[in-house]
N, C-alpha and C positions, 0 to 999 in steps of 0.2 A: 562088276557082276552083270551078267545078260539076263532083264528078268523075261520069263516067257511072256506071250505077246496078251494073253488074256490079262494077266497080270497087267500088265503095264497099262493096259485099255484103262482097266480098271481104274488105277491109281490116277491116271490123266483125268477120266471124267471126274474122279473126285475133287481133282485141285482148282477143275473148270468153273465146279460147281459155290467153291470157297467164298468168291466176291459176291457171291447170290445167296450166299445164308449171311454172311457177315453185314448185307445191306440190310437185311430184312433184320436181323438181330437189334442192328443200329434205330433202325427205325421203333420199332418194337419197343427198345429201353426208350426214346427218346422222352422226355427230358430229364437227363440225369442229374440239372442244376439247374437256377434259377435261370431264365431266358427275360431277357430287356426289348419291351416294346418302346420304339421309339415313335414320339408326338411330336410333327413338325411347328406345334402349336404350343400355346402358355397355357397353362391348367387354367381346367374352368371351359366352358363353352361346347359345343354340340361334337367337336373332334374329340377331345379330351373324356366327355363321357359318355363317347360312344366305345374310344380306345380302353379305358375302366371296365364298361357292362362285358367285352368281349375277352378281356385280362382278367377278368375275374371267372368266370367262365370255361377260361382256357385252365386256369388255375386249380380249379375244383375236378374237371374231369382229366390232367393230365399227372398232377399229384407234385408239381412246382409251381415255384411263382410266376409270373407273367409279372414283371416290375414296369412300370409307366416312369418314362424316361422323358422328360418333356426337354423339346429344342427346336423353339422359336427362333426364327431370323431370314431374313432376308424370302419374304414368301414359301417359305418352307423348303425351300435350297440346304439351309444348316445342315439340316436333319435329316433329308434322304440322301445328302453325301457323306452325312456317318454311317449311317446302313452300307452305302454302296462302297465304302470301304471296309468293313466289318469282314470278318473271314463267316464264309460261306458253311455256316453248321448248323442253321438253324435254333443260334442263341442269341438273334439280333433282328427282332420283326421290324417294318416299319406300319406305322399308319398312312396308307394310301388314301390321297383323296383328290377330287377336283382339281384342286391345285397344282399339281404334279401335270396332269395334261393340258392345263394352260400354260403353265410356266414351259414345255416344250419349244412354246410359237414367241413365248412374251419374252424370255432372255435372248439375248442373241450369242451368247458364250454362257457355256456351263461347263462344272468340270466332270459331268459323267452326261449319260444318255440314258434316260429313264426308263422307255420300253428296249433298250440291249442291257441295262446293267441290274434292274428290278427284275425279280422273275415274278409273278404275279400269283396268289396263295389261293386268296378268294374275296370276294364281295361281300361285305357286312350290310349295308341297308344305302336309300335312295332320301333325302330328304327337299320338297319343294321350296323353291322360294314364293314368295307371295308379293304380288307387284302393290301397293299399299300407297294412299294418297295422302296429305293433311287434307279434314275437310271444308276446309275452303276453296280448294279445288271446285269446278262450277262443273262438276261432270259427275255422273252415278255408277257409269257402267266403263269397260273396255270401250266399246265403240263410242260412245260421248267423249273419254277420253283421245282418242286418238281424232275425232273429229275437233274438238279443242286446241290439240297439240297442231293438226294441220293448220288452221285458222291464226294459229298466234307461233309460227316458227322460231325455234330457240329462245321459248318463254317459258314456259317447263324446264325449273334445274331438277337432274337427275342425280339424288345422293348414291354414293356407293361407300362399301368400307375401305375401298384405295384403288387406285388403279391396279387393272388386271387382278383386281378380287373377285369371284364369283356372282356377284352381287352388280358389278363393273360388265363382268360380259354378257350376263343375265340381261341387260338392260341394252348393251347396244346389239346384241340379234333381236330383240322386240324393234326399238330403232329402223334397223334392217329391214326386218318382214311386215313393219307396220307401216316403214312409208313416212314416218316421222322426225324430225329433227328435234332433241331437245342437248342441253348444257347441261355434260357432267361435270359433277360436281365430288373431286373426290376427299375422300376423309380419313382420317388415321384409326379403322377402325369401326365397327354395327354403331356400337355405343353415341358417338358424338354425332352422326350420321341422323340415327332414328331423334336425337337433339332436337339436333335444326329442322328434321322433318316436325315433329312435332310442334315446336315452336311455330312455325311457318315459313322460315329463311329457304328453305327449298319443299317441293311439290312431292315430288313422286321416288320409290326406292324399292328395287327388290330384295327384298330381305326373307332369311330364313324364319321360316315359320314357327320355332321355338322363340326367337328375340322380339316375337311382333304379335304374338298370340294375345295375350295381353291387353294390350292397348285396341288388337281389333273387338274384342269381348267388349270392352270401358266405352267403347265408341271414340277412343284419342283418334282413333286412325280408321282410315275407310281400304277395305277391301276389294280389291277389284277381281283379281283370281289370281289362283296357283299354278305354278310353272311346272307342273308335271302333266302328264298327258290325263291322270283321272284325279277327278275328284278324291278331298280325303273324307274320311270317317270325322273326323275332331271340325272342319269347315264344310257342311255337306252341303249347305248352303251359296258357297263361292263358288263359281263357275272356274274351268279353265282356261289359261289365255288363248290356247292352240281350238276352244271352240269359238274364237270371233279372228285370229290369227292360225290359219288353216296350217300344221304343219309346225308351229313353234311347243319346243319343249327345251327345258334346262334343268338343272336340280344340282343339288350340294352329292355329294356321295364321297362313303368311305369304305375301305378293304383293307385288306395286308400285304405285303411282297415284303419280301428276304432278297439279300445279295446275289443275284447268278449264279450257278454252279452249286447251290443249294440240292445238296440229295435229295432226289426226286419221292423217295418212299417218306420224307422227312418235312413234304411240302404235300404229300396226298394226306398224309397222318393229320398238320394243321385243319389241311379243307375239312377233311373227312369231320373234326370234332366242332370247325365254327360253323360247316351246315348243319350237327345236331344242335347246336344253341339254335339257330335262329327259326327254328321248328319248336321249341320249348316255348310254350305259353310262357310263363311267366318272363322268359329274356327278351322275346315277341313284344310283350305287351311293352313294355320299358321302352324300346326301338319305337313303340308306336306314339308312346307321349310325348318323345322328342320331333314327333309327324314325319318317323323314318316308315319305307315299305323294304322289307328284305331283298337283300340280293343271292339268291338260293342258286350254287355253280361250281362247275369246275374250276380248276386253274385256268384252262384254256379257255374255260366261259367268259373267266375275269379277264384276261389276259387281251378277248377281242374287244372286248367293252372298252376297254382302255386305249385301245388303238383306235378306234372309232368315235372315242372323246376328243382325242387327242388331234385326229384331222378336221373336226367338226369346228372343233373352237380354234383351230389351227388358221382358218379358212374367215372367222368373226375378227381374229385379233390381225388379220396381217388387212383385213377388207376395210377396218377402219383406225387401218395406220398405227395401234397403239404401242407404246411402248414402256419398259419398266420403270419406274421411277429411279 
């Protein structure tokens, strides 16, 4: 049968029109089952309950669970290569973090590629490290220190939680931009780390400001400053390093990404409800005990942050040779 031509117009724009209501429908119901966030991390610690505040969260405003999937190993490699082979439907988040754009430079073989295989969702919060002394250290400030560290070359050991941990590269772009030579020292781990710093077996450590809070209140440990570019609310007190080191910033940070080919209405719908959490006072405030500052963005906000991590410490890890355990 020949239908006439209006006719036909017709029924073509409607069929055109099918994959644009059926996306938007899709998006709309989405989650019509529980959805599994994946922690490249062991429960417990600043990823873990950052991944919780933000799964709980997702939980209460999307009307499913957001289940925390913990998959520790091998620097958190495990875990974003169970994402990155997960089918692409938005019932397999990861937690993105730091890690991800060191491990880029620090593996020399991986079996996926992070910024082509992660599509990037959004930015959850920023947290500093704080460069932190025993005080026996003969120094009060950033500049006594680094005038110290020049004076007694590779006398200063520098703890870290293991090589190419944040904490690790934290410490050798200070290194870098300070001019100074000290021996790392690495460790399985914050815990036995901030140990031996305590004890006195090693000097100096950047550590996250949750695991070290503590001890700088007690006076266990001396303060020298935070590795973000501002001062926080919680140490207002502690200068930052990049004001006696013109130029230096570092920080922990965590977000979301989904598998590639991830429906796009289905990765706006995420953003769209983790930027109303992190504008809600009460989710705010929780992000802020941990001495997180929000990361308020698009996909593509998150998505350049991440490439721009990713060449920064690209450029730290390959400048002083390091490589993964």
């Amino acid at each position: 049968m020949k239908l006439p031509r209006r006719q036909f117009l017709h029924l073509a724009a409607g069929g055109a029109a099918l994959p644009v209501v059926s996306r938007a429908a899709r998006a709309q119901a989405y989650p019509t089952r529980p959805v599994r966030m994946i922690v490249p991390f062991a429960p417990a610690g600043s990823s873990d309950l950052t991944a919780r505040l933000i799964g709980q969260w997702l939980s209460e405003r999307l009307g499913q669970q957001f289940v925390i999937d913990n998959r520790p190993g091998a620097g958190t490699n495990i875990g974003t290569e169970a994402v990155e082979r997960a089918a692409a439907d938005g019932y397999t988040l990861l937690l993105v973090t730091a890690a991800n754009a060191i491990n880029a430079t620090l593996y020399d073989k991986l079996n996926f590629n992070f910024i082509r295989d992660i599509a990037p969702v959004a930015g959850i919060m920023r947290v500093p490290y704080v460069m932190v002394v025993n005080p026996s250290v003969p120094a009060k400030s950033v500049p006594e220190f680094i005038a110290y560290a020049r004076a007694n070359p590779r006398k200063p050991n520098m703890a870290s939680a293991g090589t190419g941990a944040g904490s690790h590269i934290a410490g050798e772009l200070f290194k870098m931009m300070a001019g100074v030579d000290m021996v790392h020292v690495p460790y399985r781990g914050v815990a036995p780390a901030l140990t031996d710093l305590l004890g006195g077996q090693v000097q100096v450590t950047f550590a996250s400001m949750p695991s070290v809070i503590d001890y700088i209140k007690s006076g266990a440990l001396r303060a020298f400053a935070v590795t973000t570019t501002t001062r926080l609310e919680v140490l207002p007190d502690i200068p930052t390093v990049g004001e006696f080191v013109p130029g230096y910033e570092a920080s922990a940070w965590f977000g979301i990404g989904v598998p590639k080919n991830t429906p796009a209405e289905i990765v706006d719908k995420l953003n769209k409800e983790i930027n109303a959490g992190l504008v809600d006072p009460k989710l705010k405030a929780r992000f802020a005990d941990l001495g997180g500052t929000v990361m308020m963005g698009s996909p593509t906000d998150f998505g350049r942050f991440i490439a721009e991590e990713t060449e920064k410490w690209g450029k730290v890890i390959r400048a002083a040779n390091i490589k993964a355990d």
